[in-house]
C-alpha positions as CSV (number, residue, x, y, z in Angstrom):
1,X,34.2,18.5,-17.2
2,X,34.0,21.9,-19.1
3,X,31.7,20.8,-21.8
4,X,29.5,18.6,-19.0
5,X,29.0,21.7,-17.1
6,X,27.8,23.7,-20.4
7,X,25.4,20.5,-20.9
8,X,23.9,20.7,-17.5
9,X,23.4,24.6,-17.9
10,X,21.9,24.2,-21.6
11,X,19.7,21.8,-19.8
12,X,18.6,23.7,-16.8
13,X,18.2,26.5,-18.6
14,X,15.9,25.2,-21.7
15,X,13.7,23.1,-18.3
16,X,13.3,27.2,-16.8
17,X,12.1,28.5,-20.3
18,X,9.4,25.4,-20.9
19,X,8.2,25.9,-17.4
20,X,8.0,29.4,-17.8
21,X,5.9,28.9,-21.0
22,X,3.7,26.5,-18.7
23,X,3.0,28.7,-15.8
24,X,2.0,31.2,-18.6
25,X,-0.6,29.0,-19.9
26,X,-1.8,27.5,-17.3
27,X,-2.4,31.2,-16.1
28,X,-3.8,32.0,-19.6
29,X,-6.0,29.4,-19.3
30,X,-7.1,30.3,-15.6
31,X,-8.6,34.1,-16.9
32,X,-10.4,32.0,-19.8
33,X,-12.4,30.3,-17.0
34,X,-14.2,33.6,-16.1
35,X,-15.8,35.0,-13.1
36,X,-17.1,31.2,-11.7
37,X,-13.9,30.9,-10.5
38,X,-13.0,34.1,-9.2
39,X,-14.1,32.5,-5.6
40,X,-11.6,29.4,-5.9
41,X,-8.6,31.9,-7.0
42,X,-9.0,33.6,-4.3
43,X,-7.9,31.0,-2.6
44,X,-4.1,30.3,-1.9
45,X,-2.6,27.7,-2.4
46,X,-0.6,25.5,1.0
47,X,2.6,27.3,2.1
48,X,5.6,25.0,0.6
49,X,8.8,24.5,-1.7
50,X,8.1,23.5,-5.3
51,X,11.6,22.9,-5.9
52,X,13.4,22.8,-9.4
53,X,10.8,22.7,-12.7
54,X,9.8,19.3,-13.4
55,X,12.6,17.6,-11.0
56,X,10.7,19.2,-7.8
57,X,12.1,18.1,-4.6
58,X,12.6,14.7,-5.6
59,X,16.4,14.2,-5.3
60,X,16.1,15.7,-1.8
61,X,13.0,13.2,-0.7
62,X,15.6,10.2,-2.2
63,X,18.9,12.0,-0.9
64,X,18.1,11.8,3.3
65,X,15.3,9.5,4.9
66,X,12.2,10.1,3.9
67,X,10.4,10.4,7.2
68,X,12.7,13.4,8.0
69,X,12.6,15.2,4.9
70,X,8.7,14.9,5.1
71,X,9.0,16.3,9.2
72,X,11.3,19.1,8.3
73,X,8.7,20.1,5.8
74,X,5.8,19.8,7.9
75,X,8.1,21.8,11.3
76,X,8.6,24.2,9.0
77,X,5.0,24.7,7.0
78,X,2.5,23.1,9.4
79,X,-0.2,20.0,9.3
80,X,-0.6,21.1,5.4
81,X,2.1,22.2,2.7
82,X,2.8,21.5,-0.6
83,X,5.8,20.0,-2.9
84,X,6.7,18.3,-6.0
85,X,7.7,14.9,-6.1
86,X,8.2,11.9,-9.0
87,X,7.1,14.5,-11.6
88,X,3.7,15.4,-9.6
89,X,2.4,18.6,-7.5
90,X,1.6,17.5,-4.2
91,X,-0.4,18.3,-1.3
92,X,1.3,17.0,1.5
93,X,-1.3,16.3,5.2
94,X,-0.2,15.8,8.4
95,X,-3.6,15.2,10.9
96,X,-5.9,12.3,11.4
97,X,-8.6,15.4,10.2
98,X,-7.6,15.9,7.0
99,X,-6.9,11.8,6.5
100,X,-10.7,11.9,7.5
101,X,-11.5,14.2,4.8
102,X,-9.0,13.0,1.8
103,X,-10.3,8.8,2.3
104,X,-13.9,9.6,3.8
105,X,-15.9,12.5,4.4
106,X,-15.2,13.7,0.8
107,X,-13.7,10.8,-0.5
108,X,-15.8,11.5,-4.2
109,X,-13.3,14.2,-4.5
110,X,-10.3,12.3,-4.6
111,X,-9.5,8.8,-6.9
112,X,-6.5,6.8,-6.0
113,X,-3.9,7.4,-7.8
114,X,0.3,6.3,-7.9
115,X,2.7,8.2,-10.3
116,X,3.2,6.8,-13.6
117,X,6.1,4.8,-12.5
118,X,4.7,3.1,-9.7
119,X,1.7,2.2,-11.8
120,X,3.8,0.7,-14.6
121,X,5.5,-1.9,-12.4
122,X,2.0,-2.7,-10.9
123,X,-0.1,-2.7,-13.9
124,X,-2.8,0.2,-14.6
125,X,-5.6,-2.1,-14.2
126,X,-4.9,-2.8,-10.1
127,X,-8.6,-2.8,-8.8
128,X,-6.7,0.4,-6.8
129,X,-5.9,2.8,-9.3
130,X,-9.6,2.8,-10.1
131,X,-13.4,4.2,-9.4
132,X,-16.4,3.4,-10.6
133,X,-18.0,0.6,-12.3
134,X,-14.6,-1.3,-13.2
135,X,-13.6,-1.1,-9.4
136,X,-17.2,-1.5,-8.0
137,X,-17.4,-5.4,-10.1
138,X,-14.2,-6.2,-9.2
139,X,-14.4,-5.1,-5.8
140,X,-17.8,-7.5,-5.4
141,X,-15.6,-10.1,-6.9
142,X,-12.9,-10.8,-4.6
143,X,-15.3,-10.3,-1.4
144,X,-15.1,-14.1,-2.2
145,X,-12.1,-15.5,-2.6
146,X,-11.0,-12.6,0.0
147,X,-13.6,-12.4,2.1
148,X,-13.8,-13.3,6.0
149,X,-15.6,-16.8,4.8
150,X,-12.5,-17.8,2.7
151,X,-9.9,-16.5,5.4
152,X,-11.2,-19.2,7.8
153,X,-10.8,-21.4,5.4
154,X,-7.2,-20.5,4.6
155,X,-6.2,-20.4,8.7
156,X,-4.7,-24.1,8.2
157,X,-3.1,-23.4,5.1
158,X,-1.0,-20.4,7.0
159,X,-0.2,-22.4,9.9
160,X,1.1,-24.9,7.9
161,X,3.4,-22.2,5.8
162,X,4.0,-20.5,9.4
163,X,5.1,-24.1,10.4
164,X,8.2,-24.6,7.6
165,X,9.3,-21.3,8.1
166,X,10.2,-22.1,11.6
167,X,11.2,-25.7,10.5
168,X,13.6,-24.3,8.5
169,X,15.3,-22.6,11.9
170,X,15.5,-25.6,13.4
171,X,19.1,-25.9,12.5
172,X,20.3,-22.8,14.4
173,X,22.1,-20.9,11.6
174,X,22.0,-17.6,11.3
175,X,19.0,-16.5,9.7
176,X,17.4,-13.1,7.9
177,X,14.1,-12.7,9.7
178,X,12.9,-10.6,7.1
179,X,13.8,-12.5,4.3
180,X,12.3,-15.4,5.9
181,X,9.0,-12.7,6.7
182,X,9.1,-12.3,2.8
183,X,9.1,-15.4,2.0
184,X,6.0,-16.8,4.1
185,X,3.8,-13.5,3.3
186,X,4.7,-14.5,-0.7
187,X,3.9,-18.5,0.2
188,X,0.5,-17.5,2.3
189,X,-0.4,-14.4,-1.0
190,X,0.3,-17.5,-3.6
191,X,-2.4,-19.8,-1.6
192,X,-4.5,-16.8,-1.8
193,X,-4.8,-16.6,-5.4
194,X,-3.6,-19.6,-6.7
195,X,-5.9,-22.3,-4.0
196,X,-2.3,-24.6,-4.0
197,X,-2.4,-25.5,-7.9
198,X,0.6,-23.8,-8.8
199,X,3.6,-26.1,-9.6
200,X,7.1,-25.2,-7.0
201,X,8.6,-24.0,-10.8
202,X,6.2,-21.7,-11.4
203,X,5.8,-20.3,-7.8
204,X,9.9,-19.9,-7.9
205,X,9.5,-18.0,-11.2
206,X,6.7,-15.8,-9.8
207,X,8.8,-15.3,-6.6
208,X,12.1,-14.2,-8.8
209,X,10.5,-12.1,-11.3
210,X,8.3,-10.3,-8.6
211,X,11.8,-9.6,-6.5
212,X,13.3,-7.9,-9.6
213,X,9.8,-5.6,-9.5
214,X,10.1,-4.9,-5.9
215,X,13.4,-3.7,-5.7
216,X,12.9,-1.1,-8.4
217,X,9.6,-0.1,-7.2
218,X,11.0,2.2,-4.8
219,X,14.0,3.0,-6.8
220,X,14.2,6.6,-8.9
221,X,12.7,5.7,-12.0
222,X,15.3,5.9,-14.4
223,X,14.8,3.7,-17.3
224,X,18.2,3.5,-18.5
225,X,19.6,-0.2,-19.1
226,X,21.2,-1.4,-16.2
227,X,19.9,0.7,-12.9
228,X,16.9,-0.8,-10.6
229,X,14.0,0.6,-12.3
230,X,14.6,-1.0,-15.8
231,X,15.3,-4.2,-14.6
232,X,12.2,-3.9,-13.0
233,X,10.1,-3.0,-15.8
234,X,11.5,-6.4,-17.6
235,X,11.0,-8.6,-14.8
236,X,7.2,-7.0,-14.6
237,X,7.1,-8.4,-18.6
238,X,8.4,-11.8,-17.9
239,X,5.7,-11.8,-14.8
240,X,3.0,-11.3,-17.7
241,X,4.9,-14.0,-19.5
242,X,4.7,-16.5,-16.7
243,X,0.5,-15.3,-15.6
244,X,-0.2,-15.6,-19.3
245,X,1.4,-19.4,-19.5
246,X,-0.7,-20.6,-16.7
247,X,-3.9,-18.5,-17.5
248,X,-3.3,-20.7,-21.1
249,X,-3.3,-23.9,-19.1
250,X,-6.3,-23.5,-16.9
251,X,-8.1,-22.5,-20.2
252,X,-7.1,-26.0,-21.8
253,X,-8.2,-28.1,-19.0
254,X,-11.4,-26.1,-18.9
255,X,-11.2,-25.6,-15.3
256,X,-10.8,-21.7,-14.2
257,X,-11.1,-22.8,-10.2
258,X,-13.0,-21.1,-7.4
259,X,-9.6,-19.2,-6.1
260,X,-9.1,-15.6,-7.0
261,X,-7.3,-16.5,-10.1
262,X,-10.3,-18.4,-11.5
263,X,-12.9,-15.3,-10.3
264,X,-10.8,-13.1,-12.1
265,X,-10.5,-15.1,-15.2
266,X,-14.4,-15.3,-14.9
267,X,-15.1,-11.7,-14.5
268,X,-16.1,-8.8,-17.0
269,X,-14.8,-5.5,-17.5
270,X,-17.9,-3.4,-17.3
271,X,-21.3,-3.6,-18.4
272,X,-24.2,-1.1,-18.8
273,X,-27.7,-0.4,-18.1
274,X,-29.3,-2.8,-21.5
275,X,-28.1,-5.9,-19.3
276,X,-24.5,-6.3,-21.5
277,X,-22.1,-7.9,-18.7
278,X,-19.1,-7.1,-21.0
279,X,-16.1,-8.3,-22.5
280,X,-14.2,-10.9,-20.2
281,X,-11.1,-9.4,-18.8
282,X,-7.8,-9.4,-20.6
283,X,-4.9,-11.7,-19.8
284,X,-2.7,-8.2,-18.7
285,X,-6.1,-6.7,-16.6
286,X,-5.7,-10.2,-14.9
287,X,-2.2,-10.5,-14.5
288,X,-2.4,-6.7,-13.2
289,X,-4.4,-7.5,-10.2
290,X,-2.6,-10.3,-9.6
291,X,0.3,-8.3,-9.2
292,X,-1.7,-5.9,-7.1
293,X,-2.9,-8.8,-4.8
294,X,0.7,-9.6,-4.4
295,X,2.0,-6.1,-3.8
296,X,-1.0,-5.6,-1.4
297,X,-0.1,-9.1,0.9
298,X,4.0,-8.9,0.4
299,X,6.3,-6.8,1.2
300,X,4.4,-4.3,4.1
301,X,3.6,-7.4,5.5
302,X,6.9,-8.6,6.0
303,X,7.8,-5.6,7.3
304,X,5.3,-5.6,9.8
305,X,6.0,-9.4,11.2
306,X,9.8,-8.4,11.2
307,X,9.1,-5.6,13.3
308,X,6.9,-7.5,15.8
309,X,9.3,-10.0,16.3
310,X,11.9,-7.0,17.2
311,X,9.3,-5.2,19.3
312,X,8.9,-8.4,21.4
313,X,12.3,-9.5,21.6
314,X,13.2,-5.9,22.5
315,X,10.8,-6.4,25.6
316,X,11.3,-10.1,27.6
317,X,7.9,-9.7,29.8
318,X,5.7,-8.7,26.7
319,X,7.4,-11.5,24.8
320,X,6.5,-13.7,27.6
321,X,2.8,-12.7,28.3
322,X,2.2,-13.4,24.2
323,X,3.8,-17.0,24.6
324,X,1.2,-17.4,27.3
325,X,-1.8,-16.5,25.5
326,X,-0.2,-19.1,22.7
327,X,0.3,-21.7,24.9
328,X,-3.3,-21.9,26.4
329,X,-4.7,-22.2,23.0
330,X,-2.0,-24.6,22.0
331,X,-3.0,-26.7,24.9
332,X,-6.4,-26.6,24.0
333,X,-5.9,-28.0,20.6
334,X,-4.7,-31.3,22.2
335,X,-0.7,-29.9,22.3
336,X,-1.0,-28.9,19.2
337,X,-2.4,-32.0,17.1
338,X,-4.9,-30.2,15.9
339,X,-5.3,-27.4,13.8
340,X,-5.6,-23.6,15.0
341,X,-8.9,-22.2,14.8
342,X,-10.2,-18.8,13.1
343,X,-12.2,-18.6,16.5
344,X,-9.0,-19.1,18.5
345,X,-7.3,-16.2,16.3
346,X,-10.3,-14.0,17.6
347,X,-9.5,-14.6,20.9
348,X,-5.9,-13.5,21.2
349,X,-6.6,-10.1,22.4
350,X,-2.8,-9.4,23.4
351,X,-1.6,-10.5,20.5
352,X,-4.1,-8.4,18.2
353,X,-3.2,-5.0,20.7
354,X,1.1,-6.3,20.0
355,X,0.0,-6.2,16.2
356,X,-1.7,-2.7,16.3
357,X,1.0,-1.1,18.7
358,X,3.4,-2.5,15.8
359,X,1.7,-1.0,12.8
360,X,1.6,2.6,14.8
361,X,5.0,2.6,15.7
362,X,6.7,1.0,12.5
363,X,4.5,2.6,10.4
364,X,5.3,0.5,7.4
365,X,3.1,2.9,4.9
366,X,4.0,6.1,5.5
367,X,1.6,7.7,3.1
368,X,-0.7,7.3,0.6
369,X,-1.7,9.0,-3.1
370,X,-4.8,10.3,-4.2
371,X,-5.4,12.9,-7.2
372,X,-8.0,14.9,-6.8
373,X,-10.9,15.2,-9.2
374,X,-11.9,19.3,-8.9
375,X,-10.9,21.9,-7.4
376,X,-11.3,21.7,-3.3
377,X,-10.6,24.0,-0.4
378,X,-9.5,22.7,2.6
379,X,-9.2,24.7,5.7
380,X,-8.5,28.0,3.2
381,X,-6.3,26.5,1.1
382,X,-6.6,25.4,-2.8
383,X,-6.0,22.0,-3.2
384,X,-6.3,22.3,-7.3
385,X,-7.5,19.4,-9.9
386,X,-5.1,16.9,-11.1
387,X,-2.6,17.6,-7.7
388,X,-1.7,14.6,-6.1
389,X,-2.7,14.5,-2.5
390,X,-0.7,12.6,0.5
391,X,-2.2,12.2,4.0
392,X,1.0,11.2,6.1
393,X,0.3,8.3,8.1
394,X,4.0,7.7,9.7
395,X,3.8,11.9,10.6
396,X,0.4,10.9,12.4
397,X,1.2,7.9,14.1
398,X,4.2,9.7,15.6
399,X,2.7,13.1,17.1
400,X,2.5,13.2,20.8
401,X,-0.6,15.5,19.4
402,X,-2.5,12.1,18.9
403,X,-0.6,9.4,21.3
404,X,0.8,9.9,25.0
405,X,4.3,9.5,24.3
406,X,4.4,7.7,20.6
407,X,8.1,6.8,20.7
408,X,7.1,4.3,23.3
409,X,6.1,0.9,22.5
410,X,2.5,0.3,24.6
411,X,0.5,-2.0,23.5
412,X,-2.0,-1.1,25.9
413,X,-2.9,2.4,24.6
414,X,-5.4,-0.1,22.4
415,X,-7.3,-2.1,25.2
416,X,-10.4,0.2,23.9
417,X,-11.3,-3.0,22.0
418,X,-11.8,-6.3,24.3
419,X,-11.9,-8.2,21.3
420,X,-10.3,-8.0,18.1
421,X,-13.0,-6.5,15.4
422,X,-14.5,-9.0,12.8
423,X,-12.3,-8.6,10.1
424,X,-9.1,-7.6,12.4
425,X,-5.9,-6.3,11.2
426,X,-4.3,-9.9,11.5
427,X,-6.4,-10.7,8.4
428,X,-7.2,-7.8,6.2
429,X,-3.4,-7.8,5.0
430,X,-4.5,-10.9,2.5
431,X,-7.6,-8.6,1.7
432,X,-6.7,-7.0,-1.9
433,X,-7.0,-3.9,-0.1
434,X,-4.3,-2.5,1.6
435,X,-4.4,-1.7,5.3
436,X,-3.7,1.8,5.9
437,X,-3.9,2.9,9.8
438,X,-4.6,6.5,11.0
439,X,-4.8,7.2,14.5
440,X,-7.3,9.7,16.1
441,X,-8.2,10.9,19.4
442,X,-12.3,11.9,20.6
443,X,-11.5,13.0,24.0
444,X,-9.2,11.0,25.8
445,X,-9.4,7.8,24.1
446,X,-7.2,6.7,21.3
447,X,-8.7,5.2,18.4
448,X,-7.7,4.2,15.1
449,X,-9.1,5.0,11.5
450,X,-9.2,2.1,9.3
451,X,-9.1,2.9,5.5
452,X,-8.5,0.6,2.5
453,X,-7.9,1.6,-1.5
């Protein structure tokens, strides 16, 4: 115990000395810069705890719940104040303003941006870890297979999947509704990008590996053998291992397909201004935003359908008025011998407000990163280059600032829509995108503030 306690004070003490070295040459190279920046320094920087050097506040953010760590912070500091979390500085913001400003207004200041970590288990060439050109082509690019014209086509398809998932109840056992969540949203994200021409043994092998990934994802990343995160970081290389077999197979039969796989086997990397398309894109920038498509349709929207069906089990009369709106549509198809409809998905109006109410109050995405490209002030404060940036959805969502009474579950607070927009929020989960929500108010009316990276 002696000689571990001299360890961990040898440690601490040689991480005070090298961050001592770094504050004096990051302030070193602040005074080289010269009086063009003697306007931003006079700026302060957001009220906050840095924590420990390098470690930050991440053992506390892991240590308690999330959500309350991130509340204390913001009681105690305000709608903006900064921290240090996985390794990063942070800039930490709590109003539907300064979402506005980080994802729109000045969103040229800010690129998307995950820590290392989460990036690794991803794959750095995700369409959102990027900007420009690379992002721009590939963004065009799965407006197709993604887009609102492909979605319709898919409706049967997730019926069909929505279908044996509640086959497979039939039998009355006991049954984990999010696991079950998990497993359609992976079924309906496979369809997505495969079109139905992947094999059950690869699709189990996919499923598996991908499991491995997500349960380290969140995880502290610690890449010693044995804990979460380094068993996620193999099962991500056997997931290249498996997307690398079948992107060998489609190649042999000479037959890419017209699903997002085959688009992104198709696509190019860049291009420039002499007409050059580019290079085709690499088996790993395929496999990446594979992984990213997967990531984007999986796990938040699990969350989200488990938490609907709680919301409306939780409430008997809501549960009933959603049944009703079903059952007229399912009596309109002929009882149900024919298929649903993407019209008839537009139509359920009680069903889209259940969905919206659902994403406010569970929140699954409590915030999201950005890094930000310069130097910007923001209501007197310095948000510097490189810092990572966090608008805090789940803070947001929960303010009585923004909703009357947020704890309680009122789907009506959204019957400012009659009609659920064109691309709703019941579809943009398959979109690579993913669906971040923001609520605002403009007088007395509740709105929300769509954003996707």
């Amino acid at each position: 115990m002696a000689f571990f306690l001299l360890l961990l004070c040898i440690l601490i003490s040689a991480a005070i000395v090298s961050y001592a070295h770094h504050v004096i040459r990051r302030q070193r190279q602040g005074c080289a810069h010269g009086h063009g920046r003697h306007e931003q320094a006079a700026l302060k920087l957001p009220p906050g705890s840095m924590g420990l050097p390098y470690i930050g506040e991440t053992l506390q953010l892991y240590s308690q719940d999330p959500s309350v760590f991130l509340s204390s912070k913001q009681k105690r500091y305000g709608e903006i104040f900064k921290t240090h979390l996985l390794g990063c500085p942070c800039v930490m913001l709590a109003s539907p303003e300064a979402a506005r400003f980080v994802l729109v207004s000045r969103a040229h200041l800010f690129k998307p941006t995950y820590p290392r970590s989460k990036e690794r288990l991803i794959g750095p060439s995700a369409l959102f870890f990027h900007q420009g050109d690379y992002h721009l082509r590939l963004r065009r690019l799965v407006q197709g297979p993604l887009g609102p014209e492909a979605l319709r086509k898919l409706v049967p398809d997730i019926e069909a999947a929505v279908r044996a998932t509640l086959a497979a109840w039939a039998d009355g056992d006991a049954a984990s509704t999010f696991h079950a969540m998990k497993r359609l949203s992976f079924d309906v994200g496979i369809v997505t990008i495969f079109g139905g021409r992947l094999d059950e043994r690869r699709k189990e092998e996919l499923r598996r590996n991908y499991a491995v990934v997500e349960k380290g994802y969140n995880s502290f990343p610690n890449s010693f053998p044995g804990t979460l995160y380094y068993k996620a970081i193999q099962a991500r290389r056997r997931l290249n291992g498996v997307l690398s077999d079948i992107l060998h197979e489609r190649r042999e039969r000479g037959e890419p397909g017209d699903d997002l796989l085959g688009c992104l086997m198709r696509s190019r990397a860049g291009g420039d201004d002499d007409g050059d398309e580019g290079a085709l894109l690499t088996d790993e920038q395929v496999a990446d935003n594979v992984i990213g498509v997967l990531f984007a349709a999986q796990d938040t929207t699990a969350s989200v359908l488990t938490w609907i069906v709680k919301y409306l089990h939780d409430r008997p009369k809501l549960l009933e008025a959603v049944r009703a709106e079903h059952a007229a549509i399912h009596e309109a198809n002929d009882g149900g011998r024919r298929p649903l409809a993407w019209a008839q998905t537009r139509s359920m109006t009680l069903t889209h407000r259940v969905i919206l109410e659902s994403l406010r109050m569970a929140s699954i995405i409590s915030f999201t990163f950005r890094e930000a490209v310069a130097d910007v002030e923001y209501k007197g404060f310095l948000i510097p280059k490189g810092w990572k940036v966090m608008p805090l959805f789940r803070n947001i969502h929960h303010s009585p600032d923004y909703f009357q009474d947020p704890q309680k579950f009122d789907p009506s607070r959204f019957k400012v829509r009659t009609r659920p927009p064109r691309r709703s929020a019941t579809s943009m989960w398959m979109r690579l995108a993913k669906l971040k929500i923001v609520t605002f108010k403009k007088g007395a009316t509740e709105k929300l503030f769509l954003s996707m990276h």
